[in-house]
NUNU-26266 format. One record per residue (C-alpha): residue number from 1; residue in three letters; chain; z, y, x. Coordinates in steps of 0.001 Angstrom, whole numbers, plus 500000, padded with zeros to 6 digits. Each point is the difference from the previous one (the first is absolute). Layout:
resi/resn/chain/up/north/east
NUM/ALA/A/Z/Y/X
...
//
This chain:
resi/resn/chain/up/north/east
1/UNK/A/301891/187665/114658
2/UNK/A/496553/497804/499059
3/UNK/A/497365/501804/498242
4/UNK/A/498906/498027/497056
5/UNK/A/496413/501152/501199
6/UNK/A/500728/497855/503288
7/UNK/A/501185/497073/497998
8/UNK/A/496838/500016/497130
9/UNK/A/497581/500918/503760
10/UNK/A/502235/496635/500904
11/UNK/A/498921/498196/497055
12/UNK/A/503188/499797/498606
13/UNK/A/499866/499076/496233
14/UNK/A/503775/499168/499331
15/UNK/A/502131/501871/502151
16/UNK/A/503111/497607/499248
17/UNK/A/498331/496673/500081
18/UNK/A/498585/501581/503838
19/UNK/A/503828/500729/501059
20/UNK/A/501221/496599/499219
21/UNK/A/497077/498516/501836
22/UNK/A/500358/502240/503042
23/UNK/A/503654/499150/499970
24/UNK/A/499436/496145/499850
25/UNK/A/497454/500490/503362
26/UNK/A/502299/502380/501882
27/UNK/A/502709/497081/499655
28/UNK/A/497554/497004/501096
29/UNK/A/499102/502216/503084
30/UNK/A/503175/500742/500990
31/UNK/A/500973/495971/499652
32/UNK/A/496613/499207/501922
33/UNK/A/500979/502426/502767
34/UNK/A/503755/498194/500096
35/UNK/A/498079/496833/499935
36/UNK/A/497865/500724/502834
37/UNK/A/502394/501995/502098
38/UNK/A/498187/503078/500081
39/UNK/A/503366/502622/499928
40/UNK/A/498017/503003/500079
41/UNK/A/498028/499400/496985
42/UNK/A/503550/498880/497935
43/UNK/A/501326/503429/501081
44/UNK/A/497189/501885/499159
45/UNK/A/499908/498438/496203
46/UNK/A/503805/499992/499862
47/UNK/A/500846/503912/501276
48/UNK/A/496556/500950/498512
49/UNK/A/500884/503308/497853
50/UNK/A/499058/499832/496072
51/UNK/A/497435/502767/500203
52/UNK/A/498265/498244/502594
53/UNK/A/499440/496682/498469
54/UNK/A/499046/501387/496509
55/UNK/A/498055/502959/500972
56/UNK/A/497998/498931/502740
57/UNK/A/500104/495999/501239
58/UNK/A/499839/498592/496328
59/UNK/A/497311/502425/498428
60/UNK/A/497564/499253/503121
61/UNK/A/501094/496471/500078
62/UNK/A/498561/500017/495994
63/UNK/A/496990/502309/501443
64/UNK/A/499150/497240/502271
65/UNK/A/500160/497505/497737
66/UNK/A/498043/502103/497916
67/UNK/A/497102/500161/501881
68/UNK/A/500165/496426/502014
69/UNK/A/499844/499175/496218
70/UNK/A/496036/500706/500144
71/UNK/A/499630/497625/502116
72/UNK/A/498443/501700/503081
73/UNK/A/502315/500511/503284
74/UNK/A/501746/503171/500175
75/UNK/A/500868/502810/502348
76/UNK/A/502852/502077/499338
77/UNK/A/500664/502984/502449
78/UNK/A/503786/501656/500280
79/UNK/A/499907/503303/501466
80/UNK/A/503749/501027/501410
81/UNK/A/501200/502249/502685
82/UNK/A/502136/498136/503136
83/UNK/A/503695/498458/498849
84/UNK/A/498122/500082/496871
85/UNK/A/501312/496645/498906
86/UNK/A/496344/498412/500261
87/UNK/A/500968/496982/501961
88/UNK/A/502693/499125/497492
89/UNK/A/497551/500280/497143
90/UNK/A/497704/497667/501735
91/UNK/A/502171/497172/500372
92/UNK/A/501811/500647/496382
93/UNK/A/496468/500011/498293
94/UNK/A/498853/496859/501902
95/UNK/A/503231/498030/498738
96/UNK/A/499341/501385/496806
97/UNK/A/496233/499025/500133
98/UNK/A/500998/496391/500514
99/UNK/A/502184/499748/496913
100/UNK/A/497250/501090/498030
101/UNK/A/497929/497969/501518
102/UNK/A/497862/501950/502359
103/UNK/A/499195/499797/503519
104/UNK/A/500956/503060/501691
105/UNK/A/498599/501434/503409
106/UNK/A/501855/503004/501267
107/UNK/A/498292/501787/503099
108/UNK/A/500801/503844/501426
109/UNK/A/497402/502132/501509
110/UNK/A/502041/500153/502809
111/UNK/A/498835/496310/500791
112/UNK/A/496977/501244/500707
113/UNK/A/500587/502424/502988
114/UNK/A/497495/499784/502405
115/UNK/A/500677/498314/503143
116/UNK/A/501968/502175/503022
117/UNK/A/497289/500841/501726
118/UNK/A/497915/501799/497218
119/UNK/A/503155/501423/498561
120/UNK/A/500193/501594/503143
121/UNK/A/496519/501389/500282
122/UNK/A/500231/500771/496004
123/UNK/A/502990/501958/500379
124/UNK/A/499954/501347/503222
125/UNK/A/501651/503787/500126
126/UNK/A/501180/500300/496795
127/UNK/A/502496/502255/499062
128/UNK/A/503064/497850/498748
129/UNK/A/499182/497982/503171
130/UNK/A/500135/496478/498650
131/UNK/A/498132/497029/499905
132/UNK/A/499718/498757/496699
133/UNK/A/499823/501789/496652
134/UNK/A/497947/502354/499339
135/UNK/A/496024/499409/498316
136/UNK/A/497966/498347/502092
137/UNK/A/502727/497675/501472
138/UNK/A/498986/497341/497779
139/UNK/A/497277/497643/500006
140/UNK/A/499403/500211/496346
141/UNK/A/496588/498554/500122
142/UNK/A/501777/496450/501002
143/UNK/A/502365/500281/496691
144/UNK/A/496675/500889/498352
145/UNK/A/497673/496837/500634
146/UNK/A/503266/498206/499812
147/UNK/A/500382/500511/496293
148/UNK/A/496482/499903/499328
149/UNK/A/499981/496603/501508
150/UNK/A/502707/498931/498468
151/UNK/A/498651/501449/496518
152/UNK/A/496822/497417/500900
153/UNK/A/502766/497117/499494
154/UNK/A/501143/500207/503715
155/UNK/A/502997/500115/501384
156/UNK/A/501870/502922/500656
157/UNK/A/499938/500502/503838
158/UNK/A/502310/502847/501122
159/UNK/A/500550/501330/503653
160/UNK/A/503789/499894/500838
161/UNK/A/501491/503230/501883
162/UNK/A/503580/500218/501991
163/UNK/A/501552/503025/499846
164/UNK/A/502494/498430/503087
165/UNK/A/497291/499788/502464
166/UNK/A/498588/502592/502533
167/UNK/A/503277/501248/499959
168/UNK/A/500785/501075/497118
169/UNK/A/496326/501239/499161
170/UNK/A/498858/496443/498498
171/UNK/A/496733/497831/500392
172/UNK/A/497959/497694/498601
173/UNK/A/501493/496663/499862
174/UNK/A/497677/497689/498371
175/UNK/A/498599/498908/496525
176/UNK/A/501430/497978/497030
177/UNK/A/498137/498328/497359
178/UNK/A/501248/499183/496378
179/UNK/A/498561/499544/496461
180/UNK/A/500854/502157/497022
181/UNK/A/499429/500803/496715
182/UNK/A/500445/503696/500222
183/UNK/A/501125/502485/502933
184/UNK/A/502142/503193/500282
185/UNK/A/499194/502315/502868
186/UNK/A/502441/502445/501042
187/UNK/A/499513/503578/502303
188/UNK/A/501076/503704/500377
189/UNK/A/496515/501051/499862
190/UNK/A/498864/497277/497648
191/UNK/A/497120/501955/497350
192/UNK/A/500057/503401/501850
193/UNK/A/496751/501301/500369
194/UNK/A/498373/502448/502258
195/UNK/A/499790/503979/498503
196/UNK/A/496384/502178/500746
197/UNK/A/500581/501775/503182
198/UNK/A/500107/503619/497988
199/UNK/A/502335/498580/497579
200/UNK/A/502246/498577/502656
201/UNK/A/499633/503504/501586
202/UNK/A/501342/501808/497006
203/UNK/A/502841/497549/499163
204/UNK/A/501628/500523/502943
205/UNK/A/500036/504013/499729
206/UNK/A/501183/499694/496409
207/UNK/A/502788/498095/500950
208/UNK/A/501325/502551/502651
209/UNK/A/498160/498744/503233
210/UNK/A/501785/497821/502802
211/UNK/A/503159/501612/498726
212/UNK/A/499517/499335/496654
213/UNK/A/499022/496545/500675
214/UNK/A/503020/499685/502355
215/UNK/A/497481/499183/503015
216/UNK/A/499136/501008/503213
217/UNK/A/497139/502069/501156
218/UNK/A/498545/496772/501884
219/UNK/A/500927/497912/496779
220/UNK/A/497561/501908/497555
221/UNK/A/497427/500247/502440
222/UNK/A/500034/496039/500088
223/UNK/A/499835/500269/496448
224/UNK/A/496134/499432/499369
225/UNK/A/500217/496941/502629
226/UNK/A/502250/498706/497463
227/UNK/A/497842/500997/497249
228/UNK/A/497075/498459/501142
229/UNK/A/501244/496933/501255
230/UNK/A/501246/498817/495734
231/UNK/A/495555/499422/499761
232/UNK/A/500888/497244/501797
233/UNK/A/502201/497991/497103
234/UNK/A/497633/501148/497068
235/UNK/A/498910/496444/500447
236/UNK/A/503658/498416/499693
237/UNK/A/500713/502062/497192
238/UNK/A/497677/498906/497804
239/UNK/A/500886/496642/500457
240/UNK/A/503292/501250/497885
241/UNK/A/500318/499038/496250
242/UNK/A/502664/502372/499299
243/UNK/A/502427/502278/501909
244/UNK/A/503699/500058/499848
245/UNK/A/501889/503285/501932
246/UNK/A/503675/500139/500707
247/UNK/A/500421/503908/500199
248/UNK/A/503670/501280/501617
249/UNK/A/501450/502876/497994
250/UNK/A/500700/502117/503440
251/UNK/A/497352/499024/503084
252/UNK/A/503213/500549/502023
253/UNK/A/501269/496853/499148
254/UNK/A/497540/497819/501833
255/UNK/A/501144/500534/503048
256/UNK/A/503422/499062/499010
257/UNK/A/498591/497030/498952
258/UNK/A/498320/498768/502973
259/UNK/A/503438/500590/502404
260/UNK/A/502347/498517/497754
261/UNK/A/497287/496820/500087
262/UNK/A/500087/500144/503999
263/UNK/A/503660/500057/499705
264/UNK/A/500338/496963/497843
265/UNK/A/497553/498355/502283
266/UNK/A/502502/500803/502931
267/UNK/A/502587/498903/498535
268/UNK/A/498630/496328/498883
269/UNK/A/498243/500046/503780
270/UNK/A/501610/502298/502444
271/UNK/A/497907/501252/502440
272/UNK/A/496830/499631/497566
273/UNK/A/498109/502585/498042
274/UNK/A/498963/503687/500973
275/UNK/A/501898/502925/501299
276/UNK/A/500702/502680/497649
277/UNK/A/497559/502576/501798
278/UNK/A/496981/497031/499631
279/UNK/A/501030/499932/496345
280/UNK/A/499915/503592/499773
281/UNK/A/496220/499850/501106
282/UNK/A/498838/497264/497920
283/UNK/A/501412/501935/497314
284/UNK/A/498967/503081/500590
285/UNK/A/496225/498432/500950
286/UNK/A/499509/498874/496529
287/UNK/A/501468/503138/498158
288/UNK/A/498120/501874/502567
289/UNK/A/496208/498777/500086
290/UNK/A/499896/499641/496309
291/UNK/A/502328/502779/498670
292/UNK/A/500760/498257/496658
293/UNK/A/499290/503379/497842
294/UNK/A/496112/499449/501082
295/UNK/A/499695/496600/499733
296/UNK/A/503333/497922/498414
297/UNK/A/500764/502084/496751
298/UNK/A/496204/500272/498897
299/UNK/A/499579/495965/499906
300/UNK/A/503079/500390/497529
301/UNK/A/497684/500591/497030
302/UNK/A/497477/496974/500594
303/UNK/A/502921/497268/500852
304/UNK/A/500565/497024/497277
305/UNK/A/503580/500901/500234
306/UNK/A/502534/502367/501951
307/UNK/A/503617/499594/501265
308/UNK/A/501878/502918/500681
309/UNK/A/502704/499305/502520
310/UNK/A/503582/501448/500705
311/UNK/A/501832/500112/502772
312/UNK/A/500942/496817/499813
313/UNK/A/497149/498216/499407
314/UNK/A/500625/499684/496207
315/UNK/A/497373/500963/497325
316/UNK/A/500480/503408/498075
317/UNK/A/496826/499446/498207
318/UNK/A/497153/497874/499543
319/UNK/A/496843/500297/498273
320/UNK/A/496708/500000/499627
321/UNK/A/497822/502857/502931
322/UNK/A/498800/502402/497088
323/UNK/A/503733/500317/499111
324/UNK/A/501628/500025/503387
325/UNK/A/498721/503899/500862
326/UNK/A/501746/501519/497012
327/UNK/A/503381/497358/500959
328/UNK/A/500020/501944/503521
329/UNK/A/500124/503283/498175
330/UNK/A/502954/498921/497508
331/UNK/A/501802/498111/502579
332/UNK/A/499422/503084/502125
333/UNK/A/499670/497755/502832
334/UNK/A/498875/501633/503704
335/UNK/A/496357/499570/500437
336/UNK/A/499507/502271/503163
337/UNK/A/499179/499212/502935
338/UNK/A/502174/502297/502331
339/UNK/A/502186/496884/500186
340/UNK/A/497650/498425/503261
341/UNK/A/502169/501441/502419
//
């Protein structure tokens, strides 16, 4: 279901005359992606579930249109847990952009991971033991002048990460250049900002502790590190015109996500992707450092617009972020935490 607060946010005047339109571009995207052989985007737009394309890929398709319609480049942020289905929106909205005439950039945080060797000074002795992840993994200053540059009339220059190298644990792997009218960034972490070091204190013994949080002892110690480290992307933030979240209904399900994405990925490539205890960690690492009751579910009140996911991927609701706090409560969808583990 689309909240008719989302669409009017949207700038949706004529609700019908927006369906027909959104029908005619979903069709000359899928024939583009036939045309240029690109089978993963024809899938995506053919198996694409209803809810999804009305109640999330259309409305911010029109919100982006919306506000590239001022004339003045723009930055939308999508803020999604792992397996989220980020990726997939990326690509759909960029072949969308193009029928409506827009130039498109899609980046993720991730590209900006800092280089092996700092990741492994950043993030040396952490608890979930990985290499990647976590705040502070990033080099979000990079993304920053990169979109202030490219604000200037520049173009967009983006570091390029690969999640195959180093074994598994990824590394930098160049830069690419391109020229766009507007960009969508994608990230776990993307608007989550860093709590007061009493109220961090008190958060975590109102929800129950390490237990409560589903933690270890040596997991909520880290948890100011963590804290701290967000300062750093108050910079990249603000470089966002509006924020989109895609919020699961149970934080269990991420997890699920991510292995049945490694297992595809085997599949297509055997002997590729991660093993299911690496997964695990990643998982866990990003559930973990930023346990989404202190920092995901307040950003759901200041997003543009909300998606909440099911199992499967598909949209239960979408609206606007003053409405999507009371949706959680009458969907009576899980918003603890205890699911980390």
């Amino acid at each position: 279901m689309t909240s008719a607060a989302l669409l009017a946010a949207c700038g949706v005047a004529d609700p019908e005359r927006w369906r027909l339109l959104g029908q005619q571009r979903l069709e000359a995207a899928a024939a583009e992606a036939e045309h240029q052989g690109d089978p993963e985007l024809r899938d995506a737009l053919e198996r694409a579930h209803p809810s999804l394309i009305w109640g999330l890929w259309l409305p911010l398709l029109t919100a982006l249109e919306r506000r590239q319609g001022a004339g003045k480049p723009v930055v939308i942020g999508v803020n999604g847990p792992v397996g989220a289905g980020k990726s997939t929106l990326a690509r759909v909205l960029r072949a969308l952009a193009a029928q409506a005439g827009l130039s498109l950039a899609t980046a993720s945080i991730d590209d900006a991971y800092l280089p092996w060797g700092d990741r492994q000074r950043v993030l040396a002795g952490n608890p979930f033991g990985v290499l990647r992840v976590p705040p502070g993994s990033h080099g979000s200053g990079e993304l920053t002048v990169a979109l202030e540059r490219w604000r200037q009339g520049g173009v967009l220059r983006l570091p390029r990460f690969d999640k195959t190298l180093r074994g598994g644990d990824g590394d930098r792997s160049g830069w690419g250049e391109q020229r766009a009218d507007a960009v969508l960034l994608e990230g776990w972490l993307l608007g989550c900002r860093p709590l007061a070091a009493d109220q961090l204190e008190y958060l975590v013994e109102a929800h129950g502790g390490a237990a409560g949080l589903g933690l270890t002892t040596a997991e909520v110690a880290w948890l100011p590190r963590w804290n701290n480290a967000l300062e750093l992307y108050a910079p990249l933030w603000g470089q966002l015109d509006a924020l989109w979240i895609l919020r699961p209904g149970d934080w269990h399900w991420p997890r699920r996500w991510r292995l049945e994405a490694e297992a595809r990925q085997r599949r297509r490539t055997p002997g590729s992707g991660l093993t299911a205890a690496a997964v695990l960690a990643l998982v866990r690492a990003s559930l973990g450092s930023l346990p989404p009751r202190l920092y995901q579910d307040p950003l759901l009140s200041t997003a543009e617009g909300v998606a909440l996911l099911d199992r499967r991927r598909r949209c239960l609701w979408s609206g606007t972020g003053a409405e999507a706090p009371a949706a959680l409560n009458q969907l009576s969808l899980d918003s603890s935490t205890s699911a980390i583990g």
